[in-house]
BALOBA-1460 file (C-alpha; in Angstrom, 3 decimals):
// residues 274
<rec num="1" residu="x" x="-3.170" y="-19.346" z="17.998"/>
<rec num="2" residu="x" x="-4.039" y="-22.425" z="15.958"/>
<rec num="3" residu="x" x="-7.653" y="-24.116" z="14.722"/>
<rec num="4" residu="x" x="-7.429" y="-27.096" z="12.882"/>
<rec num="5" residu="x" x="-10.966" y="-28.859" z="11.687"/>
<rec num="6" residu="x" x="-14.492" y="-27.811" z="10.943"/>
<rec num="7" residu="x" x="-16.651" y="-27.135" z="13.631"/>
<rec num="8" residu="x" x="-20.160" y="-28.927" z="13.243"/>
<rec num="9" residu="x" x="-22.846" y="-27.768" z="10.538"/>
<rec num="10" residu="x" x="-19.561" y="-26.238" z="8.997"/>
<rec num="11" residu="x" x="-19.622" y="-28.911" z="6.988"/>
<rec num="12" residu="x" x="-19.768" y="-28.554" z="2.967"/>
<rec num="13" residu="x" x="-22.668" y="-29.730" z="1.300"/>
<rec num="14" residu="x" x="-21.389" y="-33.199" z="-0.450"/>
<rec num="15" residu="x" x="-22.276" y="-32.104" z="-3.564"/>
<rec num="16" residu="x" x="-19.817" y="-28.745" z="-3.167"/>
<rec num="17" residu="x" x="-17.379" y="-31.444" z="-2.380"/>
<rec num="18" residu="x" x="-17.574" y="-33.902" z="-5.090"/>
<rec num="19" residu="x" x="-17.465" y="-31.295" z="-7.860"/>
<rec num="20" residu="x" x="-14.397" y="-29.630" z="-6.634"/>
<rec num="21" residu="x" x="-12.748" y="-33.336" z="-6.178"/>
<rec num="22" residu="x" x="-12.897" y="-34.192" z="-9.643"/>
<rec num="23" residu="x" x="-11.429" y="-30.627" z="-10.669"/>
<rec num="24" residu="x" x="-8.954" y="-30.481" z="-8.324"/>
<rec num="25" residu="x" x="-7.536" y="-33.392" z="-9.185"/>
<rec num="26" residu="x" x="-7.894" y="-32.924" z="-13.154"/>
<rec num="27" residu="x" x="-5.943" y="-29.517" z="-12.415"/>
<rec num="28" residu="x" x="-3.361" y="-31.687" z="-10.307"/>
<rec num="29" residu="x" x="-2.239" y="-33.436" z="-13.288"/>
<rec num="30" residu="x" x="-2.582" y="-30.809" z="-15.474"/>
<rec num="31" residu="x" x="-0.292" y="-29.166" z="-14.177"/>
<rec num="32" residu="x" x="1.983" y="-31.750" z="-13.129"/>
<rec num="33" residu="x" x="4.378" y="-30.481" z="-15.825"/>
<rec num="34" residu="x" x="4.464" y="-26.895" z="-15.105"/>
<rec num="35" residu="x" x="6.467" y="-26.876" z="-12.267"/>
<rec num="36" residu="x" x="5.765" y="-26.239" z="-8.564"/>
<rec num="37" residu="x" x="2.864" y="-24.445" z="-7.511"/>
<rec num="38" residu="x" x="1.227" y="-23.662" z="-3.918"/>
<rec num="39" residu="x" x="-1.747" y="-25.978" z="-4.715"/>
<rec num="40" residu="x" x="0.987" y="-28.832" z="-4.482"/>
<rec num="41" residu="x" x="2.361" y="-27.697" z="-1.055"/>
<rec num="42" residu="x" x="-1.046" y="-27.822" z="0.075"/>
<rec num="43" residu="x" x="-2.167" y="-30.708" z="-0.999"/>
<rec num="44" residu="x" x="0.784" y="-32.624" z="0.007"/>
<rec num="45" residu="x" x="0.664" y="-30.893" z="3.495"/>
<rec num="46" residu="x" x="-2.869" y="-31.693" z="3.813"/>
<rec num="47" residu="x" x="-3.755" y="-28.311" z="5.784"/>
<rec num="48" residu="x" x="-4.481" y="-24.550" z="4.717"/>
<rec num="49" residu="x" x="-2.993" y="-21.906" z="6.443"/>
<rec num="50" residu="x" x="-5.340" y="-19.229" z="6.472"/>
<rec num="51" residu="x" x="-4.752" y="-15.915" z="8.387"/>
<rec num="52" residu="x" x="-7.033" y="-13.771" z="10.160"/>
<rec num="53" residu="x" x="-7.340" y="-11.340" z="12.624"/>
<rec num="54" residu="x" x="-9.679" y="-12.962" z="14.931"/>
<rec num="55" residu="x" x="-11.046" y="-10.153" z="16.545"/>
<rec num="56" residu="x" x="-12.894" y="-8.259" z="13.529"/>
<rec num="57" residu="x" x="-17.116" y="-9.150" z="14.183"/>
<rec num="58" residu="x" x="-18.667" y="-10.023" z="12.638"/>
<rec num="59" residu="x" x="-15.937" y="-11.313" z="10.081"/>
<rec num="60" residu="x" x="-13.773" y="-13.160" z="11.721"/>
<rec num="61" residu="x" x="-13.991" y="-13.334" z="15.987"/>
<rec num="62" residu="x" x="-13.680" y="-15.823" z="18.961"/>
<rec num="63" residu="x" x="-16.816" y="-16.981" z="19.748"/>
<rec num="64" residu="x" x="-16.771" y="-15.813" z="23.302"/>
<rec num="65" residu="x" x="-19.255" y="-18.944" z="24.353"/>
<rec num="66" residu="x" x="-16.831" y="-21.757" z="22.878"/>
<rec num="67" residu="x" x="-13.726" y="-19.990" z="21.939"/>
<rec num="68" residu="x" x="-13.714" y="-21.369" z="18.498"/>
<rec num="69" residu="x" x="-13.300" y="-18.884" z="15.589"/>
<rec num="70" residu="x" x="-15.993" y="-17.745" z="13.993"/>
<rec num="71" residu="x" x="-17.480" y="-15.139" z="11.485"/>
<rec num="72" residu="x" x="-18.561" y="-14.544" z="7.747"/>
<rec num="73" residu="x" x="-14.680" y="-14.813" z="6.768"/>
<rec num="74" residu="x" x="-13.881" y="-17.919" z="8.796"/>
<rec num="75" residu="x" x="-16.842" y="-20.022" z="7.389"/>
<rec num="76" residu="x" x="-15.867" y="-19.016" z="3.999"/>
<rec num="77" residu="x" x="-12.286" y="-19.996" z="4.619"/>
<rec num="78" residu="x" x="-13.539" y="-23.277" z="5.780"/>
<rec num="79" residu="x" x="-15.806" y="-23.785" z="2.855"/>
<rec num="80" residu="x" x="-12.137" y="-23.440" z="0.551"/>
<rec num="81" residu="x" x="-9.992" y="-25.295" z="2.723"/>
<rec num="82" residu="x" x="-12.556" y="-28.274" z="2.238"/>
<rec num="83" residu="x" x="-12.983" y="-27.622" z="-1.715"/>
<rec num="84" residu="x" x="-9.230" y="-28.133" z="-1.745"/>
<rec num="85" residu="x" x="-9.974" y="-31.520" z="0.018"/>
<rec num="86" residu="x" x="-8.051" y="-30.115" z="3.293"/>
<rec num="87" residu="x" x="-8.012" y="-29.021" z="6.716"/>
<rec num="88" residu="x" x="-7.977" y="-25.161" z="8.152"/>
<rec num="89" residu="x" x="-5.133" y="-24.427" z="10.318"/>
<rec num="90" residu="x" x="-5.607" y="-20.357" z="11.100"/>
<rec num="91" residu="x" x="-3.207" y="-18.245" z="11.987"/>
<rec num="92" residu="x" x="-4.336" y="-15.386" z="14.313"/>
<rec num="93" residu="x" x="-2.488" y="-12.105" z="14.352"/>
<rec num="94" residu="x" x="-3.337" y="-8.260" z="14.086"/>
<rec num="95" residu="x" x="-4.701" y="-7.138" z="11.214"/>
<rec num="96" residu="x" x="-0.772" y="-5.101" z="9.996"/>
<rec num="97" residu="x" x="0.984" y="-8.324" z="10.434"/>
<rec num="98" residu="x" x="-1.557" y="-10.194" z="8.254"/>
<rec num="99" residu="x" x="-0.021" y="-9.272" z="4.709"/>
<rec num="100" residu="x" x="3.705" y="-9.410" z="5.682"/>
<rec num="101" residu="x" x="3.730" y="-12.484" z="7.018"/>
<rec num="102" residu="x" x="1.641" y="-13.795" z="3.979"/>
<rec num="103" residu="x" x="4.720" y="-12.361" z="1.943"/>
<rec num="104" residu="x" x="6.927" y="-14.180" z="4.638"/>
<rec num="105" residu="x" x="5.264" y="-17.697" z="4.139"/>
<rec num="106" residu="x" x="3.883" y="-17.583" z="7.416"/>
<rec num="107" residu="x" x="0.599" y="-18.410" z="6.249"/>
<rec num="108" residu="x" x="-0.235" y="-19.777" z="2.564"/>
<rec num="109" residu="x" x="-3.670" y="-17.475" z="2.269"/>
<rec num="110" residu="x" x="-5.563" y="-14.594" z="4.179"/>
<rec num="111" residu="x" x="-9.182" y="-14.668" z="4.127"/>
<rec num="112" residu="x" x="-9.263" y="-11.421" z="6.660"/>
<rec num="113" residu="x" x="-11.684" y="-9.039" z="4.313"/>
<rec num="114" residu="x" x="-8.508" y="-8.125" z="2.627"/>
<rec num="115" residu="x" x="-9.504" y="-5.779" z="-0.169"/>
<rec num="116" residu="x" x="-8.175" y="-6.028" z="-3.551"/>
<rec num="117" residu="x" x="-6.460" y="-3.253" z="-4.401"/>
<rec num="118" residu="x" x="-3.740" y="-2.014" z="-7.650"/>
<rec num="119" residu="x" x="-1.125" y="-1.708" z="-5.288"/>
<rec num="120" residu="x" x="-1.836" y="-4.993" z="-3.497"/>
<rec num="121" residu="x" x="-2.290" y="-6.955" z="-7.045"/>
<rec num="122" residu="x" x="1.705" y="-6.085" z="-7.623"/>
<rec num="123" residu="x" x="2.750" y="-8.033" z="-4.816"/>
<rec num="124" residu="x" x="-0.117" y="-11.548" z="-3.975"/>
<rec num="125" residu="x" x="-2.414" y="-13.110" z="-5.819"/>
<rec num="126" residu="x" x="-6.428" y="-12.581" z="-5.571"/>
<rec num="127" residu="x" x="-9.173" y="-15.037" z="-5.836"/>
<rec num="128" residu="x" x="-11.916" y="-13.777" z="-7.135"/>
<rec num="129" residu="x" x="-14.633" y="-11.398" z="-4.543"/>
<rec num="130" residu="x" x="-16.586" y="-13.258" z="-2.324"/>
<rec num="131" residu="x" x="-17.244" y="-9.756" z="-0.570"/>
<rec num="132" residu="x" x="-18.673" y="-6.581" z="-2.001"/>
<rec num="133" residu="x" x="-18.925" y="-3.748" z="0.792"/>
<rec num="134" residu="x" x="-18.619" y="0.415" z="1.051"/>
<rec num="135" residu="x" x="-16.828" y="2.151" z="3.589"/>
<rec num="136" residu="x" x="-18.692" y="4.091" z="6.503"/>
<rec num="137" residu="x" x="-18.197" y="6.036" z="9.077"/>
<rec num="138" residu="x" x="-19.679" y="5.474" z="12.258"/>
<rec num="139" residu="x" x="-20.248" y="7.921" z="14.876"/>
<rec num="140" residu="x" x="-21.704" y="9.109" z="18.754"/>
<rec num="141" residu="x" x="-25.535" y="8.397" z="19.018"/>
<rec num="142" residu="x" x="-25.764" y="11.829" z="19.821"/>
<rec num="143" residu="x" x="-23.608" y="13.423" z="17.015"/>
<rec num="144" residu="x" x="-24.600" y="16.671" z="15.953"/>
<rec num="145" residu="x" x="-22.782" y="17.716" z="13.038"/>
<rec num="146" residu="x" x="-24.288" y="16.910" z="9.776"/>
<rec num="147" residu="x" x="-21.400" y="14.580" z="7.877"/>
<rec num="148" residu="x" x="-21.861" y="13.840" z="4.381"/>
<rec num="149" residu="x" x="-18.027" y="12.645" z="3.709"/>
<rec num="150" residu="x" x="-14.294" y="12.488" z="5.124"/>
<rec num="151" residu="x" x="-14.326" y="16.538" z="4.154"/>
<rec num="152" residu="x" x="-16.469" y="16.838" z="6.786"/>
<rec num="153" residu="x" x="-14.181" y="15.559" z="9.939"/>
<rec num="154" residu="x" x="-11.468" y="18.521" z="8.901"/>
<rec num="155" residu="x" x="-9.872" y="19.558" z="12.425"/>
<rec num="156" residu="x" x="-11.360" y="16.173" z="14.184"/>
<rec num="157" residu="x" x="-10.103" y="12.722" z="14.643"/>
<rec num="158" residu="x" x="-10.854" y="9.336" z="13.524"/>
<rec num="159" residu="x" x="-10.058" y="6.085" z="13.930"/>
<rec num="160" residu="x" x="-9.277" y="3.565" z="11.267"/>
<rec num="161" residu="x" x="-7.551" y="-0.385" z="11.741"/>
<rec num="162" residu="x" x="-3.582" y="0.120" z="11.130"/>
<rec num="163" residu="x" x="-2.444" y="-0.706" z="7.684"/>
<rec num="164" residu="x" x="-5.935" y="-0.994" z="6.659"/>
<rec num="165" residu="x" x="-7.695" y="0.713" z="2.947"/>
<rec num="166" residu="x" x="-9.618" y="2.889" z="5.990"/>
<rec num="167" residu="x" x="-6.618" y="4.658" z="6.950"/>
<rec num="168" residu="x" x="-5.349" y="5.126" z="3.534"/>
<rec num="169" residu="x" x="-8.479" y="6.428" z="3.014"/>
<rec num="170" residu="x" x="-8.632" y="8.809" z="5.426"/>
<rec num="171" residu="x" x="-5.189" y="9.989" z="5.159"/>
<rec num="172" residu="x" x="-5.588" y="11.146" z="1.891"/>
<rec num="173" residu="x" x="-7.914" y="13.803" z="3.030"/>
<rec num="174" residu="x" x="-6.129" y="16.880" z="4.298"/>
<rec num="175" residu="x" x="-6.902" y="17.945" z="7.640"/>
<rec num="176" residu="x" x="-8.090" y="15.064" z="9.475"/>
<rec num="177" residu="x" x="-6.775" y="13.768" z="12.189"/>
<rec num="178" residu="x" x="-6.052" y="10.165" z="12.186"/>
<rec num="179" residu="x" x="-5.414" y="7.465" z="15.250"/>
<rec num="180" residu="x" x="-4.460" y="3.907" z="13.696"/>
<rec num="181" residu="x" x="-5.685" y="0.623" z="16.375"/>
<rec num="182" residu="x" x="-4.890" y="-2.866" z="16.017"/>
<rec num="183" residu="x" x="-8.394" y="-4.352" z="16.607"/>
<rec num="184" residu="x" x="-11.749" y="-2.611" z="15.432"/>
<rec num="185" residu="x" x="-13.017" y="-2.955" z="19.500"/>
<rec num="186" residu="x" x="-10.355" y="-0.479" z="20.597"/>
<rec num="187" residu="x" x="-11.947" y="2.163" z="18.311"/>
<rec num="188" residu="x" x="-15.115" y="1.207" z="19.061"/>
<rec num="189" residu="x" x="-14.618" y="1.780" z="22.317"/>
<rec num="190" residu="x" x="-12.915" y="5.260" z="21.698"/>
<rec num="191" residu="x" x="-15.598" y="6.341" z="19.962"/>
<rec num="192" residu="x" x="-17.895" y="5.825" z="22.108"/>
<rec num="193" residu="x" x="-15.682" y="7.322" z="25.397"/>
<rec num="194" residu="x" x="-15.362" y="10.526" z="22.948"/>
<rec num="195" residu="x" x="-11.888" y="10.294" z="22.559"/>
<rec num="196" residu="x" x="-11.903" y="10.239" z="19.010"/>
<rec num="197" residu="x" x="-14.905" y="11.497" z="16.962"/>
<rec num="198" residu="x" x="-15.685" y="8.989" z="14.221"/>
<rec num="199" residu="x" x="-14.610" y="5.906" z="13.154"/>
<rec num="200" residu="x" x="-13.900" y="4.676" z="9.038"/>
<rec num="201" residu="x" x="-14.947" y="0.945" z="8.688"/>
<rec num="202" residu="x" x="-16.603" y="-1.716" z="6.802"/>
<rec num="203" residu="x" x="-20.103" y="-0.932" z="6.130"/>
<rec num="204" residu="x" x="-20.989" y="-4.727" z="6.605"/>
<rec num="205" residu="x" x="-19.265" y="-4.416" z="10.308"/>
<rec num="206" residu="x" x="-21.332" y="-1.581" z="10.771"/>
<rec num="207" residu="x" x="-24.910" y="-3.158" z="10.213"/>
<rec num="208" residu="x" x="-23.712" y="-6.079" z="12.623"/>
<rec num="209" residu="x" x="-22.659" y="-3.250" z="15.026"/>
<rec num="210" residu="x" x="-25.620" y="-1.817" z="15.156"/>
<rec num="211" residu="x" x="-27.983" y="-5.013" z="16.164"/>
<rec num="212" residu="x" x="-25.202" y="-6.569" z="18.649"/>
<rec num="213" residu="x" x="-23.796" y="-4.039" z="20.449"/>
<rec num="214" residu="x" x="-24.698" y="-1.813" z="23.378"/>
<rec num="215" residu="x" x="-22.407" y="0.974" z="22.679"/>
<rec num="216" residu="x" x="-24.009" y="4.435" z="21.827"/>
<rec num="217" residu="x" x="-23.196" y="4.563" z="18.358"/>
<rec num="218" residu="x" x="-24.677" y="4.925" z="15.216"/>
<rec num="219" residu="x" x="-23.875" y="4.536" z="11.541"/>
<rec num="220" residu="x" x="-22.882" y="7.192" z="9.938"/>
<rec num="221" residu="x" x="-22.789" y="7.884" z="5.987"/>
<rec num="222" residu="x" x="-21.158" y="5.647" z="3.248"/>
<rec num="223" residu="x" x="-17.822" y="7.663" z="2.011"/>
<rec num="224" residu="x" x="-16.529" y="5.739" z="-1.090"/>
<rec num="225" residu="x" x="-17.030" y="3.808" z="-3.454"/>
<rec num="226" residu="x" x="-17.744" y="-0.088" z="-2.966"/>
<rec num="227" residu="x" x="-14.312" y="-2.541" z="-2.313"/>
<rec num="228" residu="x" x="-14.002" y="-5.806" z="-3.450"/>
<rec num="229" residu="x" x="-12.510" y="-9.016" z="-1.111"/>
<rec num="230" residu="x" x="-11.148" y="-11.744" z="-1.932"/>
<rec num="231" residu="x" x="-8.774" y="-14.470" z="-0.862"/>
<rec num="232" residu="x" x="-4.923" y="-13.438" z="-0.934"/>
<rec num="233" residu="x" x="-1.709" y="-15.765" z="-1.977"/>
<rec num="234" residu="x" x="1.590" y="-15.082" z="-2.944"/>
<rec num="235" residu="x" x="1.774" y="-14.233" z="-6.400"/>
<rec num="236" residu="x" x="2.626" y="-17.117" z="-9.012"/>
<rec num="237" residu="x" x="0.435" y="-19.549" z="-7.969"/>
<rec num="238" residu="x" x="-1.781" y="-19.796" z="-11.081"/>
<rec num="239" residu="x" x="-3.464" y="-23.026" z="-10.389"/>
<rec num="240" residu="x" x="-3.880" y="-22.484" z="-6.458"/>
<rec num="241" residu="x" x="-5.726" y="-19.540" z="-7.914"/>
<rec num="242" residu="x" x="-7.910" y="-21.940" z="-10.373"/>
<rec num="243" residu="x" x="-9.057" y="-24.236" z="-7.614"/>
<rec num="244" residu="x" x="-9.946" y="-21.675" z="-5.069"/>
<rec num="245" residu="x" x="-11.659" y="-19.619" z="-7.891"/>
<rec num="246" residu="x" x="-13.914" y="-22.992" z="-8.366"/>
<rec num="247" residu="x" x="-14.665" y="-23.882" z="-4.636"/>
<rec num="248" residu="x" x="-15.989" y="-20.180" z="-4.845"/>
<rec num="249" residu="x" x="-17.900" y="-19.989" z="-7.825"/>
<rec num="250" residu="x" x="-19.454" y="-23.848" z="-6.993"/>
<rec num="251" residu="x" x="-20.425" y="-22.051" z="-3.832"/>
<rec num="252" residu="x" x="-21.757" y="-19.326" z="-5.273"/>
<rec num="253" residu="x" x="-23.669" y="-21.079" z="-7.636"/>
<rec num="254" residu="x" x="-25.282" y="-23.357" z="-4.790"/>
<rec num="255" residu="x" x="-26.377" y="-20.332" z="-2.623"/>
<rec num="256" residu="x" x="-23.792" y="-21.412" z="-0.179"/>
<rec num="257" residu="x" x="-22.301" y="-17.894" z="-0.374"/>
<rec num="258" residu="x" x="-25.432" y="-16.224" z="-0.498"/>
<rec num="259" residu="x" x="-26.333" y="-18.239" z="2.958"/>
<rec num="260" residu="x" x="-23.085" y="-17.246" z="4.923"/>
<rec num="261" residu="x" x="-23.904" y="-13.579" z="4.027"/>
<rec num="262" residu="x" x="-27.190" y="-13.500" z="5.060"/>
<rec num="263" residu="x" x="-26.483" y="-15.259" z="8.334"/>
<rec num="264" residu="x" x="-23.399" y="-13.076" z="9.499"/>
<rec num="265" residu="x" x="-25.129" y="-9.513" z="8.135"/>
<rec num="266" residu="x" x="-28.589" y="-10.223" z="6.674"/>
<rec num="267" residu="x" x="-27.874" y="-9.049" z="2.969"/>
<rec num="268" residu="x" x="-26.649" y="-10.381" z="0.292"/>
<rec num="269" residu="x" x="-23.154" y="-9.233" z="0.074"/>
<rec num="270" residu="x" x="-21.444" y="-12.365" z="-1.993"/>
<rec num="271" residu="x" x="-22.256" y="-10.546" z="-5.290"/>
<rec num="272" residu="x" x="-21.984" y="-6.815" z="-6.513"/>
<rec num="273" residu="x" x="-25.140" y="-4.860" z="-6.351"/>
<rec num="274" residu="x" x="-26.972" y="-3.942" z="-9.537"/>
């Protein structure tokens, strides 16, 4: 599945977009003599292929009025693809798909709330944050058991997004049972039938949980330390990296960050907490 455009009042603010004009195109000649880079493809193609999982609310998610994609990840992957001076063309797939077929060329950047991590940082390239979150576990309404960690769930099961940090996470405790999903509504849903017992997620998708849902859950407590997210290339691209790095800080900057977080999960989640 394919977007191409801006949806209206997606729009950057002109201002946004005349800065990052005048240093994209200083970093186009630049680096005219050091060789090919992806901000050249790009540019030259006139499109950004972003993938995303499309089905991850309140980050990225089919509105189910219009159909269009939506979410905290999809605005901010607009808000780059028009600091480059281009169009969005997304790329919907599940969430383990996402990195390989970045790898693959399938897509030239994933703005999916891919965290950054060491292992990660060997193999693409990472913008700087433009999320800072924790993960949490959520849990029944009428759970019982008093949970202060993953230790906790020894001898019970719970459900993290395939290939994602969660189930890493969660793996790495002894003794807990673990069932992968593709989408983060199949676990959900789990949960909340009792067939697994707790879920490991994005403590950001939890608050939105929480005020748009009907399901009898509840958040549960924060397990680990907090992630960082940021926008993922292939590796090597050092001045693809240097424009999206300004769209993001000229955003940030303006508030423009500040006013996608607070829409899609009323905090301020653009910059680390102090």
């Amino acid at each position: 599945m394919h977007e191409i455009g801006m949806g209206p009042g997606q729009c950057l603010p002109m201002v946004l977009a005349r800065g990052l004009a005048v240093g994209l195109a200083a970093g186009l000649v630049s680096g005219a003599a050091h060789g090919a880079d992806l901000l050249d493809d790009v540019t030259t193609r006139g499109t950004l292929r972003i993938a995303l999982e499309g089905s991850y609310p309140p980050f990225n998610f089919h509105d189910p009025q219009s159909g269009q994609l939506t979410g905290y990840d999809a605005d901010v992957a607009r808000l780059v693809a028009a600091g480059l001076g281009v169009k969005p063309q997304f790329v919907v797939s599940e969430w383990s798909a996402i990195l390989p077929g970045l790898a693959g060329g399938k897509a030239d950047v994933a703005v999916s709330q891919v965290h950054v991590t060491k292992a990660r940082q060997r193999e693409f390239g990472f913008s700087a944050p433009y999320t800072y979150s924790a993960p949490q576990l959520i849990v029944r309404s009428n759970e019982r058991a008093s949970l202060r960690g993953l230790a906790d769930l020894k001898g019970r099961t719970v459900g993290v997004g395939q290939a994602s940090v969660y189930e890493q996470q969660a793996r790495a405790v002894a003794g807990i049972g673990i069932r992968s999903y593709p989408a983060a509504a199949e676990n959900l849903q789990d949960l909340a039938f009792g067939r697994i017992d707790a879920v490991l997620n994005d403590s950001l998708m939890v608050a939105y949980l929480l005020r748009n849902s009907s399901l009898p859950l509840r958040a549960g407590p924060r397990v680990g330390p907090v992630e960082r997210t940021a926008v993922a290339f292939r590796g090597g691209n050092p001045r693809f990296k240097a424009a999206v790095d300004r769209t993001l800080e000229t955003a940030r900057a303006s508030g423009e960050l500040r006013r996608l977080s607070l829409k899609w999960f009323g905090v301020d989640a653009s910059r680390e907490a102090r």
